[in-house]
C-alpha positions in Angstrom: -0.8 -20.3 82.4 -2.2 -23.8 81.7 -0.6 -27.2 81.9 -0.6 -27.3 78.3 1.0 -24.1 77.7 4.0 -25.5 80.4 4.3 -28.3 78.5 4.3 -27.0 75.4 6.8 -23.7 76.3 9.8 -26.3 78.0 11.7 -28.4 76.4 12.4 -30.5 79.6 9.5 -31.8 81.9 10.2 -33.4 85.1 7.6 -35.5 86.6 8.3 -35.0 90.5 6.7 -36.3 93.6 6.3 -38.6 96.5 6.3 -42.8 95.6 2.7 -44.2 94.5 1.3 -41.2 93.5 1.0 -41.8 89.6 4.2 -39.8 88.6 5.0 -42.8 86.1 1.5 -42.8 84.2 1.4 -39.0 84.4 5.3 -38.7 82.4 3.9 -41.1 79.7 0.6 -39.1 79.1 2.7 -36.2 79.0 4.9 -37.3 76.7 2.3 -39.0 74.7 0.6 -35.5 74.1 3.8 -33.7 73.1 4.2 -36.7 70.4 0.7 -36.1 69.2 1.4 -32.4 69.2 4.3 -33.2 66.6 7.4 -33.0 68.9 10.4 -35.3 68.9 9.7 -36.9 72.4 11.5 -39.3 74.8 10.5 -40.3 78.0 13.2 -41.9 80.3 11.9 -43.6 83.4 14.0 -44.6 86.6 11.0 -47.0 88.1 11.8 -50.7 87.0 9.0 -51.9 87.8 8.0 -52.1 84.0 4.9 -49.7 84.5 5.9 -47.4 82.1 6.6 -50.3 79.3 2.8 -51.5 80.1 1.8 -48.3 79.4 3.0 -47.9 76.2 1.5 -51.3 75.0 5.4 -52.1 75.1 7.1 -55.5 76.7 10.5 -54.2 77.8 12.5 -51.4 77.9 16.2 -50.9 77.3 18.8 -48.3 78.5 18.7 -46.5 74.9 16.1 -44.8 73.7 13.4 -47.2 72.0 10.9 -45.6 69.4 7.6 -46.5 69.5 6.6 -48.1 66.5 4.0 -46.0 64.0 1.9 -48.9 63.6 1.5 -49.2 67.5 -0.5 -45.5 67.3 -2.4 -46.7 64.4 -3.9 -49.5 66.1 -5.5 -47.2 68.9 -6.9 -44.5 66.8 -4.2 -42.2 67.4 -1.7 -40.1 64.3 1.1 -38.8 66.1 3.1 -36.2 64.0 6.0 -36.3 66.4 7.9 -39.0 67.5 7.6 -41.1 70.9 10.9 -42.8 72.4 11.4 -44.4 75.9 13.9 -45.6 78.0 14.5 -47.2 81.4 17.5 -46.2 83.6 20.2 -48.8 84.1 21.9 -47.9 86.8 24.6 -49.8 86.9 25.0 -49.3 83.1 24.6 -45.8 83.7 27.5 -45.4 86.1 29.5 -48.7 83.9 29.4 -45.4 80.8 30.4 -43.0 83.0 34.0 -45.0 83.7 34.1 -45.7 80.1 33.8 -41.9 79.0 35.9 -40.6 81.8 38.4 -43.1 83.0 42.0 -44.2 81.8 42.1 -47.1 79.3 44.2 -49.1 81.2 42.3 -48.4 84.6 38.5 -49.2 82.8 38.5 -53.0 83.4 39.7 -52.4 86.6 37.6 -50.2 88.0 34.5 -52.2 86.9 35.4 -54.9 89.0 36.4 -53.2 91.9 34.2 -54.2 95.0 33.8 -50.4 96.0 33.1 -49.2 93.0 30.1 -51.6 92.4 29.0 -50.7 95.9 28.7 -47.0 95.0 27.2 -48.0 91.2 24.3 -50.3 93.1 23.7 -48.9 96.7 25.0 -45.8 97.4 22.3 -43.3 98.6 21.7 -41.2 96.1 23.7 -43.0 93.2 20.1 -44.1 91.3 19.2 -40.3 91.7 22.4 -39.1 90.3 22.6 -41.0 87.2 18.9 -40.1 86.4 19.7 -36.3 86.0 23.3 -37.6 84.7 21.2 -39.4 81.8 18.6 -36.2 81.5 21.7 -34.0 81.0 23.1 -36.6 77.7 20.0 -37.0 76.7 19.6 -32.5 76.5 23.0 -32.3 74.9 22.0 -34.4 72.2 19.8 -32.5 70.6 17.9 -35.3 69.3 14.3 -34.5 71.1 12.1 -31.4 71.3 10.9 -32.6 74.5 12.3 -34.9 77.3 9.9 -35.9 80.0 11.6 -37.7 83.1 9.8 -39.8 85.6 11.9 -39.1 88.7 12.4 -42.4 90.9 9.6 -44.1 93.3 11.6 -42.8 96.5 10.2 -42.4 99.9 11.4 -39.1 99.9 11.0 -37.0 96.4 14.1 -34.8 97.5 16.6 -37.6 97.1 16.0 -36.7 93.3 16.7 -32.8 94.2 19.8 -33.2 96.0 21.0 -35.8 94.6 23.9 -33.5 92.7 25.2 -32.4 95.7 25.1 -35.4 98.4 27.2 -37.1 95.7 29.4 -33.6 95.2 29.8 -33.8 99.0 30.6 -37.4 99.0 33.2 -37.0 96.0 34.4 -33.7 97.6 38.0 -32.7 96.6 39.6 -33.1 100.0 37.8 -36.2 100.4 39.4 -37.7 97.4 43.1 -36.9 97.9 42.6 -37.8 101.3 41.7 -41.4 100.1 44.9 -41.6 97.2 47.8 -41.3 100.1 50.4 -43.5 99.8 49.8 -45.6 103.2 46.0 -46.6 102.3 47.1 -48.6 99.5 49.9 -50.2 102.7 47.1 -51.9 104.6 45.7 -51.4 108.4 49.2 -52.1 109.8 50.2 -48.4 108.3 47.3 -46.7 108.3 46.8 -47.1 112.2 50.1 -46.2 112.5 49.3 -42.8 111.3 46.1 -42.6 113.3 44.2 -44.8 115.5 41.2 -42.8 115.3 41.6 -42.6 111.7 41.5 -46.2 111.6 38.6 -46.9 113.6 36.7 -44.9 111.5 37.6 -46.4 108.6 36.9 -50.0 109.9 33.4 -48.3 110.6 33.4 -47.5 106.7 34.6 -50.7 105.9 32.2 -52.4 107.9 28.9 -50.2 106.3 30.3 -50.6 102.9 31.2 -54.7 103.0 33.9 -53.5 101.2 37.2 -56.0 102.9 40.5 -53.9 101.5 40.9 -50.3 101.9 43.2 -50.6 99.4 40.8 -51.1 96.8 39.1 -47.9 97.9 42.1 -46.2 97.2 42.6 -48.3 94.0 39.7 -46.5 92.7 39.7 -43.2 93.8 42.9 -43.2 92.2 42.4 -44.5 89.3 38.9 -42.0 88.8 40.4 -38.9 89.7 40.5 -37.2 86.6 36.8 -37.7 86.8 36.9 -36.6 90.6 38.9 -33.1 89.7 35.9 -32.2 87.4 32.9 -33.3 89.0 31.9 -30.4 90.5 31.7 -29.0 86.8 29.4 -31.9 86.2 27.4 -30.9 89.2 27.0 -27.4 87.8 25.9 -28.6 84.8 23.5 -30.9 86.4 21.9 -28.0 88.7 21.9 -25.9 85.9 19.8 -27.8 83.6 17.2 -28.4 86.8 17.0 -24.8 87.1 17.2 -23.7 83.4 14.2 -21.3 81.6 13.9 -24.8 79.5 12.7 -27.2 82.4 9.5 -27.3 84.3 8.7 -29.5 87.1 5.1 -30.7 87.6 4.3 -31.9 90.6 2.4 -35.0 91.4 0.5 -36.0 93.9 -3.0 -37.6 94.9 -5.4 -36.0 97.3 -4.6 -38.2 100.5 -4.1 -35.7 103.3 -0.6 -37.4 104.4 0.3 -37.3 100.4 -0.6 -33.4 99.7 1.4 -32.8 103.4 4.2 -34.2 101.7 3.7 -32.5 98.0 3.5 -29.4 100.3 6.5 -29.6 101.8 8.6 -30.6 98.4 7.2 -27.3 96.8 8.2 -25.6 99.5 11.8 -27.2 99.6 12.0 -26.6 95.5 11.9 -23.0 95.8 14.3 -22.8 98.5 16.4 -24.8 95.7 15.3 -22.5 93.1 13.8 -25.6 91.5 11.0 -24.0 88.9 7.9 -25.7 90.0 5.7 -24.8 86.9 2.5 -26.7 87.5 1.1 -29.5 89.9 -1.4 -32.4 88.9 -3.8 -34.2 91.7 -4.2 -37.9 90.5 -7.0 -40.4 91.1 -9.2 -37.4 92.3 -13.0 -38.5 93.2 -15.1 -36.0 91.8 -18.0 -35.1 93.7 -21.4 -35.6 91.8 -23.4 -31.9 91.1 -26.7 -32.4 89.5 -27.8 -29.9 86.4 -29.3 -26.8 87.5 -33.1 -26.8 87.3 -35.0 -25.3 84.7 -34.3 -25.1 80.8 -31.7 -27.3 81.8 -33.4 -29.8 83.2 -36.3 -30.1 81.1 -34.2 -30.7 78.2 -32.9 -33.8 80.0 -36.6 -34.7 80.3 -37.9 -38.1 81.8 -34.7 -40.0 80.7 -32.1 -37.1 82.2 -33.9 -37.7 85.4 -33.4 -41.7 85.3 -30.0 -41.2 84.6 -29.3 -38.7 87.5 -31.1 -41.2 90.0 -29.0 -44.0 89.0 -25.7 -41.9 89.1 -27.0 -40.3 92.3 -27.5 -43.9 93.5 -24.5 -45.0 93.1 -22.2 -41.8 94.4 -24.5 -40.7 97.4 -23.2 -42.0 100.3 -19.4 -42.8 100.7 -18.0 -41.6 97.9 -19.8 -38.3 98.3 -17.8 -37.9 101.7 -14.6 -39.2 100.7 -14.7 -36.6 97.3 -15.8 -33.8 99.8 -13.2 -34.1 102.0 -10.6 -34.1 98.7 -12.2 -31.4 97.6 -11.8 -29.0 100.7 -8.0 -30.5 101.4 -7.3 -29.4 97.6 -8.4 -25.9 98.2 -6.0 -25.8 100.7 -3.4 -27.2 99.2 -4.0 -24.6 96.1 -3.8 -21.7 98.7 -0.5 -22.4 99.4 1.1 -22.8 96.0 2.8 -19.9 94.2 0.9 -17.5 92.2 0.3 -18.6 88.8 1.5 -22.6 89.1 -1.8 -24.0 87.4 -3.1 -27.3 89.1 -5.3 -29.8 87.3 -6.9 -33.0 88.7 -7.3 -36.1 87.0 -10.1 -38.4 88.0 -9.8 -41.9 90.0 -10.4 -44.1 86.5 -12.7 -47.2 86.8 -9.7 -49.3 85.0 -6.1 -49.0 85.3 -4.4 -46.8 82.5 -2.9 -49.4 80.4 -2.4 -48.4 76.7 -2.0 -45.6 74.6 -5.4 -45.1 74.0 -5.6 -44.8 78.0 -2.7 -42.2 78.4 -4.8 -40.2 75.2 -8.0 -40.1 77.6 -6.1 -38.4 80.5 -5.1 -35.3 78.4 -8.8 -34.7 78.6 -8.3 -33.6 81.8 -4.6 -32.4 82.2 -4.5 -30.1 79.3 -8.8 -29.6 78.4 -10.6 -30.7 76.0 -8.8 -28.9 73.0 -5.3 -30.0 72.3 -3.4 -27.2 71.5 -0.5 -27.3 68.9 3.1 -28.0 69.4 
């Protein structure tokens, strides 16, 4: 199976990897293709550093889809037949919805201002993570887009994304919660270290990580959310089991830096112990090493001006960049050996300019999906 046929046979495409690898350019070529290929396409993105917008010849982007004007393609040689939307997680906004849809009436206003509850909409580990696939999960039951290609977020650590679901489920865990709604936390620190000293040192610990001042405005909101708290691990359900659905694909992306494919590695590995359905892996800014035409026919028809040319380009590739795109070249092969049968891996090349436009993101389908665009 190609790239193109992964793409073309999922409805949702996750665009996975380690930070500063290219997984933002890489979503927006992706969906960029599937919008050429006439498919209703959106492209959410959870990096704010605007690269995404750049890319799409846009100046900002909002926290609802935004369609990408007609006249935009036009101007760059392209006719899509589809449609191209893209959005930028709000995170705050994200979880700010999520009280709204879920919450009482009465308790909404708040909740919003609660000083814990903006703590775990800003800064919790794993809150950015969560609302990403909480977004990718509205955005499926919509039914509004053929295709929905997600650039996950520029972590350290491309997991976070993975088990997001659960380190929040584990967080939020049942117990957990009515533990925090008893009567005496809502009393003060006089009662509660009456119950238990060691229960109260560890919740000054809390207290002290958190910068939250009143554990009765913990309480206050785990109250006040419960009814979202008794069906959350339903949400997480749903969550895992749009990861791990027959619509999604993960692609992989990494470059060819031997600490970068170690990590890309070990996240393959870790996605099929999570039964994540890695479906095809793309090597960014690869440097190609420089093969001349074989001699003969070949060369002859390149006569006198063939050979200039190779000279110049042999000139200019020969000494350092021949090593560095060797030694790419033989960690690659590795790194193919170890992937599961069938997951198809394409490189794309170490471009002269930084991809930029539309007309940019069009050149790299070149190499991701060949030189023939198949249909939608």
């Amino acid at each position: 199976m190609s790239l193109a046929e992964v793409v073309r046979e999922h409805r949702i495409v996750v665009s996975a990897g380690s930070g500063g690898v290219g997984k933002t350019t890489v979503a927006a070529s992706l969906s960029l293709w599937g919008a050429l290929g006439g498919r209703r396409t959106v492209v959410l993105t959870i990096d704010p550093a605007r690269r995404l917008a750049t890319s799409l010849g846009l100046e900002t982007l909002g926290s609802a889809p935004h369609e990408i004007p007609p006249q935009l393609f036009r101007d760059q040689g392209l006719t899509p037949t589809g449609s191209l939307s893209a959005m930028m997680l709000d995170q705050k906004g994200a979880w700010d919805a999520l009280v709204e849809r879920h919450a009482p009436p009465e308790a909404r206003a708040r909740i919003l201002e609660n000083p814990f509850y903006q703590h775990l909409s800003q800064t919790f580990a794993g809150s950015q993570e969560y609302m990403a696939i909480e977004q990718l999960c509205l955005l499926a039951e919509s039914g509004d887009y053929d295709l929905i290609v997600v650039d996950t977020p520029p972590t350290r650590h491309a997991l976070d994304f993975l088990e997001a679901p659960q380190r929040l489920g584990d967080f939020l865990d049942k117990s957990v919660v009515k533990w925090f709604v008893r009567p005496y936390f809502n009393a003060g620190w006089s009662a509660l270290r009456a119950v238990n000293r060691s229960v109260g040192f560890l919740m000054r610990r809390i207290e002290q990580a958190t910068g939250i001042s009143a554990l009765a405005e913990i309480s206050d909101f785990f109250t006040s959310m419960s009814g979202l708290f008794e069906n959350f691990q339903a949400r997480i359900d749903k969550a895992y089991e749009v990861l791990r659905g027959p619509q999604t694909a993960f692609v992989l992306v990494s470059s060819p830096e031997e600490q970068v494919l170690g990590d890309a590695e070990y996240l393959s590995t870790k996605m099929a112990a999570l039964r994540m359905p890695l479906k095809g892996v793309v090597l960014n800014r690869v440097h190609h090493e420089f093969r001349p035409p074989r001699r003969g026919r070949q060369a002859a028809e390149l006569g006198l001006g063939g050979r200039a040319a190779e000279a110049r380009e042999l000139a200019a590739n020969f000494v350092d960049y021949q090593a560095l795109a060797r030694g790419e070249s033989l960690r690659i092969e590795q790194f193919r050996a170890a992937l599961p049968r069938r997951v198809p891996l394409v490189t794309v090349p170490n471009f002269a300019r930084d991809v930029h436009d539309l007309a940019s993101l069009a050149a790299m389908h070149t190499h991701l999906f060949g030189p023939t665009r198949a249909a939608a």
